[in-house]
PyMOL Python script that loads the backbone (N, CA, C, O; Angstrom):
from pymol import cmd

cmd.read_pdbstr("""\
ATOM      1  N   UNK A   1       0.837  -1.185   0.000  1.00  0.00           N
ATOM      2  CA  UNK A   1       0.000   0.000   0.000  1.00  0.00           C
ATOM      3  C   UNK A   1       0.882   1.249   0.000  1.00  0.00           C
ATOM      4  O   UNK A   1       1.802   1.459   0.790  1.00  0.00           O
ATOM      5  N   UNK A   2       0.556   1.895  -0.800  1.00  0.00           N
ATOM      6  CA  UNK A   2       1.172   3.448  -0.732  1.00  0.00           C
ATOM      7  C   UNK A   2       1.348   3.919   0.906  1.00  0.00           C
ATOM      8  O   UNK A   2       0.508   3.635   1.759  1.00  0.00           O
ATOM      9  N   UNK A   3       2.405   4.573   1.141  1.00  0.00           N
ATOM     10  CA  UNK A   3       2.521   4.888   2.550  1.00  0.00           C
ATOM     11  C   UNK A   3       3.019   6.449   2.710  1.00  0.00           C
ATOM     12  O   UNK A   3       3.780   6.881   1.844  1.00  0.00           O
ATOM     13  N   UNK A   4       2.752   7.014   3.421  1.00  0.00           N
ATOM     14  CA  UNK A   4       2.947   8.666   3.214  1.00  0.00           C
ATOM     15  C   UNK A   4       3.320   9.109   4.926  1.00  0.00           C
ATOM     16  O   UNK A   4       2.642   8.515   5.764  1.00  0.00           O
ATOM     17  N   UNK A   5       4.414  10.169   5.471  1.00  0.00           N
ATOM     18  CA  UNK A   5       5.231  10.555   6.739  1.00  0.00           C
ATOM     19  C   UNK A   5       4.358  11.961   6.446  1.00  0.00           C
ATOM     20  O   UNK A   5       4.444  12.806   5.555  1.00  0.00           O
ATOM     21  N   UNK A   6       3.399  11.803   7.716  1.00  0.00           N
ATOM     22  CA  UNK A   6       2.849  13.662   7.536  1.00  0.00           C
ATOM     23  C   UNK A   6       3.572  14.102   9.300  1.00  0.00           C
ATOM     24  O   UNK A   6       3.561  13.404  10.314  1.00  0.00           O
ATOM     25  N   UNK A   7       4.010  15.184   9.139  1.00  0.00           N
ATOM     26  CA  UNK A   7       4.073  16.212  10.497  1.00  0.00           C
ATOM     27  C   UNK A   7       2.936  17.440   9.730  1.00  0.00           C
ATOM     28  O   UNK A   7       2.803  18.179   8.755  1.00  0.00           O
ATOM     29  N   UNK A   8       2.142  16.881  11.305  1.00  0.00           N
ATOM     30  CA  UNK A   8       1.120  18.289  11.411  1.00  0.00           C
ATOM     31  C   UNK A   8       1.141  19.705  12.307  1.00  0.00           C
ATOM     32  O   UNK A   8       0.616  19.632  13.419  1.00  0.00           O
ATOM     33  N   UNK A   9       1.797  21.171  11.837  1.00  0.00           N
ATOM     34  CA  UNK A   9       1.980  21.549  12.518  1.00  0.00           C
ATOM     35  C   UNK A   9       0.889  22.755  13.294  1.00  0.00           C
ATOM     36  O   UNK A   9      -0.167  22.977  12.702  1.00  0.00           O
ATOM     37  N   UNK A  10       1.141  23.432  14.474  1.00  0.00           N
ATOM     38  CA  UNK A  10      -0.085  24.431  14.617  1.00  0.00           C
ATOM     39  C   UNK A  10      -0.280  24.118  15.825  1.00  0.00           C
ATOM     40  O   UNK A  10       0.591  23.667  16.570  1.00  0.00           O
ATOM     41  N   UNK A  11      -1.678  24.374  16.186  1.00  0.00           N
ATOM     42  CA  UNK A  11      -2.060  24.286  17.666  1.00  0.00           C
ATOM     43  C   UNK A  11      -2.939  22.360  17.629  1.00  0.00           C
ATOM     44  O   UNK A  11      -4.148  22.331  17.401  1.00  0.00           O
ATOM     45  N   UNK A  12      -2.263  21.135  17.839  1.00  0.00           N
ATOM     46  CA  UNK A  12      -2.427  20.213  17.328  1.00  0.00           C
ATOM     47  C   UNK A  12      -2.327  19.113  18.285  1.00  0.00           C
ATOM     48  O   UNK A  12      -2.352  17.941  17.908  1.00  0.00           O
ATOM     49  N   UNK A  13      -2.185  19.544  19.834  1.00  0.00           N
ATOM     50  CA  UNK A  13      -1.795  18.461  20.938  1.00  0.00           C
ATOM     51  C   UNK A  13      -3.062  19.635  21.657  1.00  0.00           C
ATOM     52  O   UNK A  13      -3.309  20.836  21.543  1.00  0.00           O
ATOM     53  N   UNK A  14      -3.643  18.427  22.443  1.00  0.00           N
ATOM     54  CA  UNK A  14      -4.423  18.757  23.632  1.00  0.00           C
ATOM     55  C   UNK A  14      -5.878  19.136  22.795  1.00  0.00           C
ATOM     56  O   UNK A  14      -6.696  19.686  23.534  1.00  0.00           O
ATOM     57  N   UNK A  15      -6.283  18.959  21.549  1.00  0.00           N
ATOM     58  CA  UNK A  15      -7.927  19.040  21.062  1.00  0.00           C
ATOM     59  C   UNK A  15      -8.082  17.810  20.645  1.00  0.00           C
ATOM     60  O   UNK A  15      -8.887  17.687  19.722  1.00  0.00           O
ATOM     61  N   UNK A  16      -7.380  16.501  21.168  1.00  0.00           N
ATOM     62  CA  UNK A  16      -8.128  15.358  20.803  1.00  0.00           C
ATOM     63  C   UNK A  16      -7.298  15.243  18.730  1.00  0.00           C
ATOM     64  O   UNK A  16      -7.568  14.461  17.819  1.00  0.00           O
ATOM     65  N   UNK A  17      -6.814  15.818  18.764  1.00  0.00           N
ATOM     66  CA  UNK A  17      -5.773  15.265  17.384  1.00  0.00           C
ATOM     67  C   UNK A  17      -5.692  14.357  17.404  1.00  0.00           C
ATOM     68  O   UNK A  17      -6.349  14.095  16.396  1.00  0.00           O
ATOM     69  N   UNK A  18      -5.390  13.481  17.756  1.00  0.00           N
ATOM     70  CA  UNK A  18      -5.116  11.626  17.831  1.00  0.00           C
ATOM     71  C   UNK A  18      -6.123  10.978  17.695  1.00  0.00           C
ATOM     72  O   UNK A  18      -6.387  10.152  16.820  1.00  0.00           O
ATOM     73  N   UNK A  19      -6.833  11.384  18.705  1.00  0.00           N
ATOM     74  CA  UNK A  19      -8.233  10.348  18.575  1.00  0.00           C
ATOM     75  C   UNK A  19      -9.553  10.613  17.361  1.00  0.00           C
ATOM     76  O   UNK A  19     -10.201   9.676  16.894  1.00  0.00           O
ATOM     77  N   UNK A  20      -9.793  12.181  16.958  1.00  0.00           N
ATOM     78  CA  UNK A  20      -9.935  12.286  15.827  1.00  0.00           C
ATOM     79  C   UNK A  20      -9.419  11.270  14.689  1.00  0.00           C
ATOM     80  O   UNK A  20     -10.228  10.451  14.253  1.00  0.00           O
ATOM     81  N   UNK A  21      -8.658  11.282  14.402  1.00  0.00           N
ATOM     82  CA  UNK A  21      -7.511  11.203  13.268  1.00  0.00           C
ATOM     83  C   UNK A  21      -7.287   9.927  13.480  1.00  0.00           C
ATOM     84  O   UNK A  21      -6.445   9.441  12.725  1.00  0.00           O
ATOM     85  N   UNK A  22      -7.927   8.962  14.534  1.00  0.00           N
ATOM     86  CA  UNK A  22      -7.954   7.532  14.265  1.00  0.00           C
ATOM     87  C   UNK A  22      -9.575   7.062  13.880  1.00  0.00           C
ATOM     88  O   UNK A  22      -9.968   6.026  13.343  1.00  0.00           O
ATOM     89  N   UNK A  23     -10.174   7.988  14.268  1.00  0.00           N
ATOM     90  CA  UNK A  23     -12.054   7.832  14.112  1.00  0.00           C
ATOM     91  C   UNK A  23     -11.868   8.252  12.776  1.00  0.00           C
ATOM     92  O   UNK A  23     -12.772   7.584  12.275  1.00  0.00           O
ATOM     93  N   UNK A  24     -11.215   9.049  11.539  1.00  0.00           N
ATOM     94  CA  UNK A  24     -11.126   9.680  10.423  1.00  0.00           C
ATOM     95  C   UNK A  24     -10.634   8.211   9.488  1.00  0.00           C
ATOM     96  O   UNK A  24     -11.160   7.621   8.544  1.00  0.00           O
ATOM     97  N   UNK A  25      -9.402   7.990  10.259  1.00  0.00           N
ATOM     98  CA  UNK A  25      -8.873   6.995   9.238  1.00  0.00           C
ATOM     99  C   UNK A  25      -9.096   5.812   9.162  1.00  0.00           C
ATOM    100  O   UNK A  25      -8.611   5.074   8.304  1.00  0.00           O
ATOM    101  N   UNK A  26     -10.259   5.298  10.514  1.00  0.00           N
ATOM    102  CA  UNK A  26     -10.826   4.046  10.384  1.00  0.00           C
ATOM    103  C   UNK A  26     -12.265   3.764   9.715  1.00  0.00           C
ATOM    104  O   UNK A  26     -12.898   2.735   9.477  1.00  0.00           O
ATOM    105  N   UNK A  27     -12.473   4.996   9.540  1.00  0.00           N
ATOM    106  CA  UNK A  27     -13.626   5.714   8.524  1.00  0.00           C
ATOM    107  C   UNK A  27     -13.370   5.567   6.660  1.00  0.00           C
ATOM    108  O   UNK A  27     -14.260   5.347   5.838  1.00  0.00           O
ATOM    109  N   UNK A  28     -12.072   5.743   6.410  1.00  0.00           N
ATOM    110  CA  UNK A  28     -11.964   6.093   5.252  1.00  0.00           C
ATOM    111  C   UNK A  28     -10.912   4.412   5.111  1.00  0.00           C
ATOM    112  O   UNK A  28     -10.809   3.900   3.996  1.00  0.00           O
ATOM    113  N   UNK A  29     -10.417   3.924   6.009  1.00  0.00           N
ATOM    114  CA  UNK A  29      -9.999   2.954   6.005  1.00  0.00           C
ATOM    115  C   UNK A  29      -8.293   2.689   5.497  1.00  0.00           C
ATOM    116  O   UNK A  29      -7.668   1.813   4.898  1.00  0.00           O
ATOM    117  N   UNK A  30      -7.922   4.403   6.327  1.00  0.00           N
ATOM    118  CA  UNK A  30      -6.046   4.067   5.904  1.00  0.00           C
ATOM    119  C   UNK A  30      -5.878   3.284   7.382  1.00  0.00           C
ATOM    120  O   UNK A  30      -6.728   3.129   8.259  1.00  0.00           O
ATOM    121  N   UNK A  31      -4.565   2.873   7.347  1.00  0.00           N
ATOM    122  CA  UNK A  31      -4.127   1.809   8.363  1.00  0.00           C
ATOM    123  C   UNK A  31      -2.373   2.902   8.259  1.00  0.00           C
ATOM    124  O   UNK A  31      -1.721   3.379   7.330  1.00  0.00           O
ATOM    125  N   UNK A  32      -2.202   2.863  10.072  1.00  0.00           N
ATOM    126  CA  UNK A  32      -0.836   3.197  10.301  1.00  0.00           C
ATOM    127  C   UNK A  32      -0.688   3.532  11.683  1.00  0.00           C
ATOM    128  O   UNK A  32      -0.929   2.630  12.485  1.00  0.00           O
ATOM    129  N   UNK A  33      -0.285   4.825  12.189  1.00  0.00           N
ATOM    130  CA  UNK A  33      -0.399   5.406  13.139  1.00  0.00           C
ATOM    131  C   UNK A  33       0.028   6.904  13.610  1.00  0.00           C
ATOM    132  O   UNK A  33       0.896   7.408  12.897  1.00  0.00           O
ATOM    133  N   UNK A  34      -0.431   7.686  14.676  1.00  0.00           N
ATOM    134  CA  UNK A  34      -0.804   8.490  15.123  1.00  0.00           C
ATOM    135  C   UNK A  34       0.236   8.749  16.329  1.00  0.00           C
ATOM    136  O   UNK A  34       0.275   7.843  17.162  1.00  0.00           O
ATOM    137  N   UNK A  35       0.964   9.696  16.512  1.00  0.00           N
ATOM    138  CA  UNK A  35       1.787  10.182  17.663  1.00  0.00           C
ATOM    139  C   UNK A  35       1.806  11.408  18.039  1.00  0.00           C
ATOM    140  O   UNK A  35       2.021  12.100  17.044  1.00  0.00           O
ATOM    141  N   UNK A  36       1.646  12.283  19.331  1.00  0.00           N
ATOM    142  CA  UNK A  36       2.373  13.777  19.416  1.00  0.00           C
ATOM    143  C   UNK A  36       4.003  14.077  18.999  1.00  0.00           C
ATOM    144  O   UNK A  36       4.182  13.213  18.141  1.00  0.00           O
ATOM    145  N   UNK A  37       4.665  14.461  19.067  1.00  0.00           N
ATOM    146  CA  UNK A  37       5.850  14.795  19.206  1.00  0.00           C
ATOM    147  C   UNK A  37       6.494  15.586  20.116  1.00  0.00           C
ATOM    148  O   UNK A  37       5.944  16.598  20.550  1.00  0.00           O
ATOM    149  N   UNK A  38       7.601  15.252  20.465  1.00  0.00           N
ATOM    150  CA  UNK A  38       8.547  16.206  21.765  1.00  0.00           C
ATOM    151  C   UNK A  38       8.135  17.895  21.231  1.00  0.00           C
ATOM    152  O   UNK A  38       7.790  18.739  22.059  1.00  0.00           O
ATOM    153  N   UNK A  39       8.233  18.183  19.824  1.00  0.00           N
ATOM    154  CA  UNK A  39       8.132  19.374  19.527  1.00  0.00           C
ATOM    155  C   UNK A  39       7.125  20.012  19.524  1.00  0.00           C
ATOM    156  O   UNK A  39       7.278  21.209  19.283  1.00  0.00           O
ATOM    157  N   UNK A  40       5.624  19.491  19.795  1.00  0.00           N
ATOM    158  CA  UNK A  40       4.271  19.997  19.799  1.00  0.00           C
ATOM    159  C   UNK A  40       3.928  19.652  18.405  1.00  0.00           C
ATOM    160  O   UNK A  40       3.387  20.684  18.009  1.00  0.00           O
ATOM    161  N   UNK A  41       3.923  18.948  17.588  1.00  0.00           N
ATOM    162  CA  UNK A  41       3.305  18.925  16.744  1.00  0.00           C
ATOM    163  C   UNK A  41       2.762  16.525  16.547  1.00  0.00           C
ATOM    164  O   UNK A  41       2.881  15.643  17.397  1.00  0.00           O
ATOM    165  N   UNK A  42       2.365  16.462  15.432  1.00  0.00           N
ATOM    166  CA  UNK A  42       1.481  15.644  15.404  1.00  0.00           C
ATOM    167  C   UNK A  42       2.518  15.106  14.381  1.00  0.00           C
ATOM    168  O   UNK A  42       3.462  15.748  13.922  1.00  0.00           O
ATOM    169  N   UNK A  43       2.147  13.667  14.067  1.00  0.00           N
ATOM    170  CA  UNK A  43       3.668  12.442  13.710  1.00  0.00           C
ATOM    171  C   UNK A  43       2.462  11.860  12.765  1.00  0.00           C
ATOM    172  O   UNK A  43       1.428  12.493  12.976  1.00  0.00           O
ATOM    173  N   UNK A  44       2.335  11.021  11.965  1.00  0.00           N
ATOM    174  CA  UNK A  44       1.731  10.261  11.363  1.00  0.00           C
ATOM    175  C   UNK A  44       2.041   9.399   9.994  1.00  0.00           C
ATOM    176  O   UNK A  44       2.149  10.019   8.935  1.00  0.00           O
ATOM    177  N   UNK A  45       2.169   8.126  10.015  1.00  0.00           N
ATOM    178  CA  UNK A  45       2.792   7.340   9.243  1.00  0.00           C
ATOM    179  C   UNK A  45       0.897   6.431   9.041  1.00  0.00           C
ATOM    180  O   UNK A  45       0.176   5.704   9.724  1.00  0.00           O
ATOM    181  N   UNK A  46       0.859   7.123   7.620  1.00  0.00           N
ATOM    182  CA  UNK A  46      -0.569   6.202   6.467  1.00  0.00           C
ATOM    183  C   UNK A  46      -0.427   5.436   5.919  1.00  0.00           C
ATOM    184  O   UNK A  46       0.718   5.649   5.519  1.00  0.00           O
ATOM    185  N   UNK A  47      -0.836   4.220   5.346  1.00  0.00           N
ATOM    186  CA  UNK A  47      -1.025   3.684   4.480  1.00  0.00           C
ATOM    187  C   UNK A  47      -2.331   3.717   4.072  1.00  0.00           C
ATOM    188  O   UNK A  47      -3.018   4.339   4.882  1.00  0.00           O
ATOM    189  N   UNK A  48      -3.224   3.103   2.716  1.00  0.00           N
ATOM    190  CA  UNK A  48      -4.022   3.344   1.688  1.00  0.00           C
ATOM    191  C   UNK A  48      -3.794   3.786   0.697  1.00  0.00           C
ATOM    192  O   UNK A  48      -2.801   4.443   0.384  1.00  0.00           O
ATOM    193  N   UNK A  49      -5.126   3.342  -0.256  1.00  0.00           N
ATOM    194  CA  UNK A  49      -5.020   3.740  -1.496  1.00  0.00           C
ATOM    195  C   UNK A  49      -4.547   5.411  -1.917  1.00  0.00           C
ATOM    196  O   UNK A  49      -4.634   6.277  -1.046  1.00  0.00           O
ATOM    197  N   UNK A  50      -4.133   5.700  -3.078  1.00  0.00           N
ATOM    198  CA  UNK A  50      -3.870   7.208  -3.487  1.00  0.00           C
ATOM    199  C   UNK A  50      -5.187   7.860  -2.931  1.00  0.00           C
ATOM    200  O   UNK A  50      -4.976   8.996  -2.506  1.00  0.00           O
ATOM    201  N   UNK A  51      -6.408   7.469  -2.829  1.00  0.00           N
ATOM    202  CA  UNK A  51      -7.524   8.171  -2.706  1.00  0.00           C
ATOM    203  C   UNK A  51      -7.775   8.172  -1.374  1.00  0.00           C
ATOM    204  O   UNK A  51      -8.076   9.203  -0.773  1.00  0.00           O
ATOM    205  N   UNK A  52      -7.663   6.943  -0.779  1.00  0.00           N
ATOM    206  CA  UNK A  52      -7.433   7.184   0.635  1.00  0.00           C
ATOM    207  C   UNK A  52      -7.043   8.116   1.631  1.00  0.00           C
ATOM    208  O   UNK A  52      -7.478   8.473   2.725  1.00  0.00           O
ATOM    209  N   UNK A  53      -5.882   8.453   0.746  1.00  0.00           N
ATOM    210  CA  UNK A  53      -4.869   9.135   1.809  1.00  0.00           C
ATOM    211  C   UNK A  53      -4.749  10.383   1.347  1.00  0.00           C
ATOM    212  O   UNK A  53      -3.972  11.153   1.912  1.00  0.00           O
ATOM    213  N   UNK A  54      -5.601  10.846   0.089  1.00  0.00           N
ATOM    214  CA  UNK A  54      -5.835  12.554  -0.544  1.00  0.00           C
ATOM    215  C   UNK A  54      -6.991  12.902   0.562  1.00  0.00           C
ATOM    216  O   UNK A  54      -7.085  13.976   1.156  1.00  0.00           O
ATOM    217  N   UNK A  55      -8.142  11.384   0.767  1.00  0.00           N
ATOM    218  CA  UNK A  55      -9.274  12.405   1.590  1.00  0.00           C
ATOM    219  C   UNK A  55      -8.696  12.087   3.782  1.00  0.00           C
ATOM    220  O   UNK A  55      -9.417  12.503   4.689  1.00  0.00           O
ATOM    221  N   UNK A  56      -7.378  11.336   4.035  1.00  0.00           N
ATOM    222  CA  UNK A  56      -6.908  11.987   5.155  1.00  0.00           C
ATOM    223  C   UNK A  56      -6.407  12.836   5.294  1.00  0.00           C
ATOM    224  O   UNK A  56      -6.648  13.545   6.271  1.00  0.00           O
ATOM    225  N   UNK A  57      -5.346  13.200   4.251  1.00  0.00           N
ATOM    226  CA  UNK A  57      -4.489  14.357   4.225  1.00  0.00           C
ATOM    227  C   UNK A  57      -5.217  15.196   4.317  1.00  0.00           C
ATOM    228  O   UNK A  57      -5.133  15.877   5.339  1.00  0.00           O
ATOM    229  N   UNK A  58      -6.332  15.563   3.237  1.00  0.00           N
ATOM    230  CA  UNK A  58      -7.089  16.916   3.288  1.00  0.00           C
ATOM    231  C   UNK A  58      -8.008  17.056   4.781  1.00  0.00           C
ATOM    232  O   UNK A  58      -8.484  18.120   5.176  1.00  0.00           O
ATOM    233  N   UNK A  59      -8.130  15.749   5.485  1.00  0.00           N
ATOM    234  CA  UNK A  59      -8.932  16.133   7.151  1.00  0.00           C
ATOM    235  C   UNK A  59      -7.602  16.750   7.779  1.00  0.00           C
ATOM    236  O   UNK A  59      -7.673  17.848   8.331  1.00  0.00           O
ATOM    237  N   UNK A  60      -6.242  15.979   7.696  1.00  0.00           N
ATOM    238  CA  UNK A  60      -5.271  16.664   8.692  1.00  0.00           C
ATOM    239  C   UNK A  60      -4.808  17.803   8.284  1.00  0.00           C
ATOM    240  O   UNK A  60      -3.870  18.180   8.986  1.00  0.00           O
ATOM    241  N   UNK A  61      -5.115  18.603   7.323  1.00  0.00           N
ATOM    242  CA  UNK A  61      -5.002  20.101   6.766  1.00  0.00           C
ATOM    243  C   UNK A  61      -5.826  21.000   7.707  1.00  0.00           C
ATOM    244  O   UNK A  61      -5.479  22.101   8.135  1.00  0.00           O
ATOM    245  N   UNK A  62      -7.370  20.121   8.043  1.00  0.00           N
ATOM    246  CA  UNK A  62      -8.110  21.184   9.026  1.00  0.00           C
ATOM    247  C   UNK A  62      -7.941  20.662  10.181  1.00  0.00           C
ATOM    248  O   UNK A  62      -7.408  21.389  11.019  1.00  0.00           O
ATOM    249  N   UNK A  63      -8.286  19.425  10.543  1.00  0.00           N
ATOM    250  CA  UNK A  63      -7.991  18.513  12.264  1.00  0.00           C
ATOM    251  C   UNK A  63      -9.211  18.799  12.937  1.00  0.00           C
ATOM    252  O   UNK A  63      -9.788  19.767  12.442  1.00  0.00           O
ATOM    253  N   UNK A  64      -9.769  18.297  13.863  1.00  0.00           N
ATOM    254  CA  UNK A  64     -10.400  18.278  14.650  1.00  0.00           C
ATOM    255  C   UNK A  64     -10.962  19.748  14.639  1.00  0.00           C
ATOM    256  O   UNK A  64     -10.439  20.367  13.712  1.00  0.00           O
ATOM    257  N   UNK A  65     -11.789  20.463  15.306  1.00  0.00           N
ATOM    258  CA  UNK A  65     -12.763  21.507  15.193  1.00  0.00           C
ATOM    259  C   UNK A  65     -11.688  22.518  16.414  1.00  0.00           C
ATOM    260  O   UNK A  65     -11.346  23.700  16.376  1.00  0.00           O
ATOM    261  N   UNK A  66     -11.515  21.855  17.017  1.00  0.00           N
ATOM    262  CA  UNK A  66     -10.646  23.296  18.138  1.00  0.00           C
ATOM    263  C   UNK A  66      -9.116  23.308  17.948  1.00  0.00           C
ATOM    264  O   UNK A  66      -8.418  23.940  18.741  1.00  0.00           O
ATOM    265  N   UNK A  67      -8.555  22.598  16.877  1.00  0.00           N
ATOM    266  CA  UNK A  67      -7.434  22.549  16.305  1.00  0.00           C
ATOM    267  C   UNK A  67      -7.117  24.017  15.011  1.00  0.00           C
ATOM    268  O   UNK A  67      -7.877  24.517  14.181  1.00  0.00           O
ATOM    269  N   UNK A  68      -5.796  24.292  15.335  1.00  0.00           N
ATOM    270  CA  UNK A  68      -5.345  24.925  14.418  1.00  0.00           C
ATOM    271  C   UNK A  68      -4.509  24.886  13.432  1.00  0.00           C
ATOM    272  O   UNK A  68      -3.435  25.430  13.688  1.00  0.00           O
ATOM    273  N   UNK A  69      -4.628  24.353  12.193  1.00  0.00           N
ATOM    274  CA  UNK A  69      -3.328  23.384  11.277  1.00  0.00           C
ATOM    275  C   UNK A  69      -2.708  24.739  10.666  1.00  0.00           C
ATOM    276  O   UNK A  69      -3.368  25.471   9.929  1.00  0.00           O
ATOM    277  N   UNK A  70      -1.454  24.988  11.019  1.00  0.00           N
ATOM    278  CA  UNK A  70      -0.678  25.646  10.462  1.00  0.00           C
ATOM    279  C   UNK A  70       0.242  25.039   9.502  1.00  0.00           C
ATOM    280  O   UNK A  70       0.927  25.887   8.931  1.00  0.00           O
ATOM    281  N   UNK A  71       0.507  23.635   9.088  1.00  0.00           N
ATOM    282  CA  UNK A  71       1.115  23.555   8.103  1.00  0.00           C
ATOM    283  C   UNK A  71       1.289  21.934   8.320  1.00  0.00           C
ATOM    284  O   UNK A  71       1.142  21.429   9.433  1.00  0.00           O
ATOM    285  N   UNK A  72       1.695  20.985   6.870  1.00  0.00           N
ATOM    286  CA  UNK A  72       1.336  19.986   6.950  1.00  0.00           C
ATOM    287  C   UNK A  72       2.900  19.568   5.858  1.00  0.00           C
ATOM    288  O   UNK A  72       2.952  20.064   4.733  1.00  0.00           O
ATOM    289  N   UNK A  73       3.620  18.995   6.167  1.00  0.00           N
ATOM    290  CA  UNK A  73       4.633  18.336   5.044  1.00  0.00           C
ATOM    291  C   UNK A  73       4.431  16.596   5.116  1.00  0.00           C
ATOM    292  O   UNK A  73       4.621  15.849   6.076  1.00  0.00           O
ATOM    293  N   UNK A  74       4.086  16.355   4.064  1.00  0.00           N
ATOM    294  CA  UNK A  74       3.766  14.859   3.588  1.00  0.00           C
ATOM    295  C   UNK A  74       5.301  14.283   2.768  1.00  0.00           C
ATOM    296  O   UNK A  74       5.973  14.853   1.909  1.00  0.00           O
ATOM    297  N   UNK A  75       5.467  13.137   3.338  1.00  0.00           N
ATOM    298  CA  UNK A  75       6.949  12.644   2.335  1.00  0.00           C
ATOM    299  C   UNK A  75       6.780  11.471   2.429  1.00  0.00           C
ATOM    300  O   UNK A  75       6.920  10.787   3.443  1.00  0.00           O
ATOM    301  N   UNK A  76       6.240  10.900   0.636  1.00  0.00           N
ATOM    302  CA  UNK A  76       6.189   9.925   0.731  1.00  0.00           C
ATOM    303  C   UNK A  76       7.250   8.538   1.554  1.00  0.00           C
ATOM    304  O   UNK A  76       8.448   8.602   1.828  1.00  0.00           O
ATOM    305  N   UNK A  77       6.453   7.571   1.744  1.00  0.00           N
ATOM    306  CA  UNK A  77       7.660   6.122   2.221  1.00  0.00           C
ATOM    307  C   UNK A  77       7.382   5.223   1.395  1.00  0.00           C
ATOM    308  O   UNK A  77       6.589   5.262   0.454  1.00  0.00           O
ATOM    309  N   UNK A  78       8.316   4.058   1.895  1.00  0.00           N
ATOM    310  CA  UNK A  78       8.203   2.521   1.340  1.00  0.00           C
ATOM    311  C   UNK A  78       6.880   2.079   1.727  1.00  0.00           C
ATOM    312  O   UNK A  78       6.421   2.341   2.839  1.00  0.00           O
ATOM    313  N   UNK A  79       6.117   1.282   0.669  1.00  0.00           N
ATOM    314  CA  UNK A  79       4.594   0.901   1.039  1.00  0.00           C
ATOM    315  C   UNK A  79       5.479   0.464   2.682  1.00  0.00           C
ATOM    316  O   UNK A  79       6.600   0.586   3.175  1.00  0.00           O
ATOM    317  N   UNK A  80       4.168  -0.074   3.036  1.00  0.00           N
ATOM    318  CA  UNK A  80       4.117  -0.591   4.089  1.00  0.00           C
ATOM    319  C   UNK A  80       2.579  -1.029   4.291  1.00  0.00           C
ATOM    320  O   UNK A  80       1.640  -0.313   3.944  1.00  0.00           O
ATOM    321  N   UNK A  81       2.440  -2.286   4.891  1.00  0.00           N
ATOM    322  CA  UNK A  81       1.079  -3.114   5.322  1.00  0.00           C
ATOM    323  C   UNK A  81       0.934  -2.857   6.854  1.00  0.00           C
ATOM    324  O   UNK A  81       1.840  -3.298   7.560  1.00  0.00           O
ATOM    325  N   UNK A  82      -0.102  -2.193   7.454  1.00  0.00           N
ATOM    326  CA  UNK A  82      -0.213  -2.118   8.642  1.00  0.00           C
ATOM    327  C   UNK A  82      -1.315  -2.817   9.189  1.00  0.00           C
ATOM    328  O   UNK A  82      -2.212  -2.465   8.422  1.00  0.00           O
ATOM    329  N   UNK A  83      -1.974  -3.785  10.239  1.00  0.00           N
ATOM    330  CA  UNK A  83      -3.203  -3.992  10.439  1.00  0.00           C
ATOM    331  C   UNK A  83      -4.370  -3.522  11.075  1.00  0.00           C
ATOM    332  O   UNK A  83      -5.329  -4.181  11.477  1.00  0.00           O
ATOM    333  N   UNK A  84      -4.148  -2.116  11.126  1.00  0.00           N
ATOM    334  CA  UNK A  84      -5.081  -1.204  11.817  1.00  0.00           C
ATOM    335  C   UNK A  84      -4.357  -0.069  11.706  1.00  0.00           C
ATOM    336  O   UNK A  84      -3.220  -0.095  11.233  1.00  0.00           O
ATOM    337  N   UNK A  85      -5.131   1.419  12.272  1.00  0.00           N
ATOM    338  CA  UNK A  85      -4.317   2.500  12.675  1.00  0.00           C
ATOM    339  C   UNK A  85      -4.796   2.855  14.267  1.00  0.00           C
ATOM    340  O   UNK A  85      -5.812   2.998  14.948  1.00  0.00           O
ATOM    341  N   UNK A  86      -3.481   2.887  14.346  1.00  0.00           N
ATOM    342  CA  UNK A  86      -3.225   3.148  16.368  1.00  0.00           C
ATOM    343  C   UNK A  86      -3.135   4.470  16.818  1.00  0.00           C
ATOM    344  O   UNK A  86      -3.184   5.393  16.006  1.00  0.00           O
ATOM    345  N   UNK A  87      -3.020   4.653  17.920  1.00  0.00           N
ATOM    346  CA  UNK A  87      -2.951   5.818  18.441  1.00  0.00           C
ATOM    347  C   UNK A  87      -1.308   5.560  19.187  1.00  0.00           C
ATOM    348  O   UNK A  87      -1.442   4.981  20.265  1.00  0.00           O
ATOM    349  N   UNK A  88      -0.050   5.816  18.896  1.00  0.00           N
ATOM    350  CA  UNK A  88       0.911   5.740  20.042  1.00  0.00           C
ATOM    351  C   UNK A  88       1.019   6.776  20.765  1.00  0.00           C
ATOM    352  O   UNK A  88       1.152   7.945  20.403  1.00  0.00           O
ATOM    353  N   UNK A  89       0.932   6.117  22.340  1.00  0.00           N
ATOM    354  CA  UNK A  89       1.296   6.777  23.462  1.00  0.00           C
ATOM    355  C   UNK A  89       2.539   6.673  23.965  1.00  0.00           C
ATOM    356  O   UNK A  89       3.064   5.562  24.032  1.00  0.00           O
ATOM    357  N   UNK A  90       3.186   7.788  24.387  1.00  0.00           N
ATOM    358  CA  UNK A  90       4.918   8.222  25.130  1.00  0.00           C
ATOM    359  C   UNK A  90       4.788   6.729  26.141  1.00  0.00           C
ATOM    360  O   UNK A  90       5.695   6.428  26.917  1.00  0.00           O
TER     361      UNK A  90
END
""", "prot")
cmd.dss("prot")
cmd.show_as("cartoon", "prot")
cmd.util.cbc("prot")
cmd.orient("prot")
């Protein structure tokens, strides 16, 4: 499966970013996972189809409703098969 490295940046820890963004992608049906980062921003490694992962990307552009996405860099990876998408906790 196509696999894509997003950092989400902005106001993106503490409105439920994670748990969104696993209710989003078990919805649309990408598989991977979900992290904060030491730096305040949001970690995320997708897999799914090209179409898949145009209609997550475009949710993690806005995020959750009390979130503020200031900026989003996507770089693609090596497919990768995941069997769900997780939430990792520190």
């Amino acid at each position: 499966m196509p696999t894509v490295h997003l950092i989400i940046k902005g106001r993106v820890q503490g409105v439920f970013f994670r748990a969104t963004a696993k209710d989003v992608a078990d919805e649309i049906g990408v598989r991977g996972w979900v992290k904060n980062t030491e730096e305040g921003d949001v970690e995320i490694v997708a897999s799914g189809t090209d179409e898949q992962l145009q209609k997550f990307m475009s949710w993690c552009k806005r995020g959750p409703r009390k979130a503020i996405v200031t900026g989003l860099a996507a770089t693609p990876m090596p497919d990768e098969d995941f069997n769900n998408f997780t939430v990792v906790r520190k």
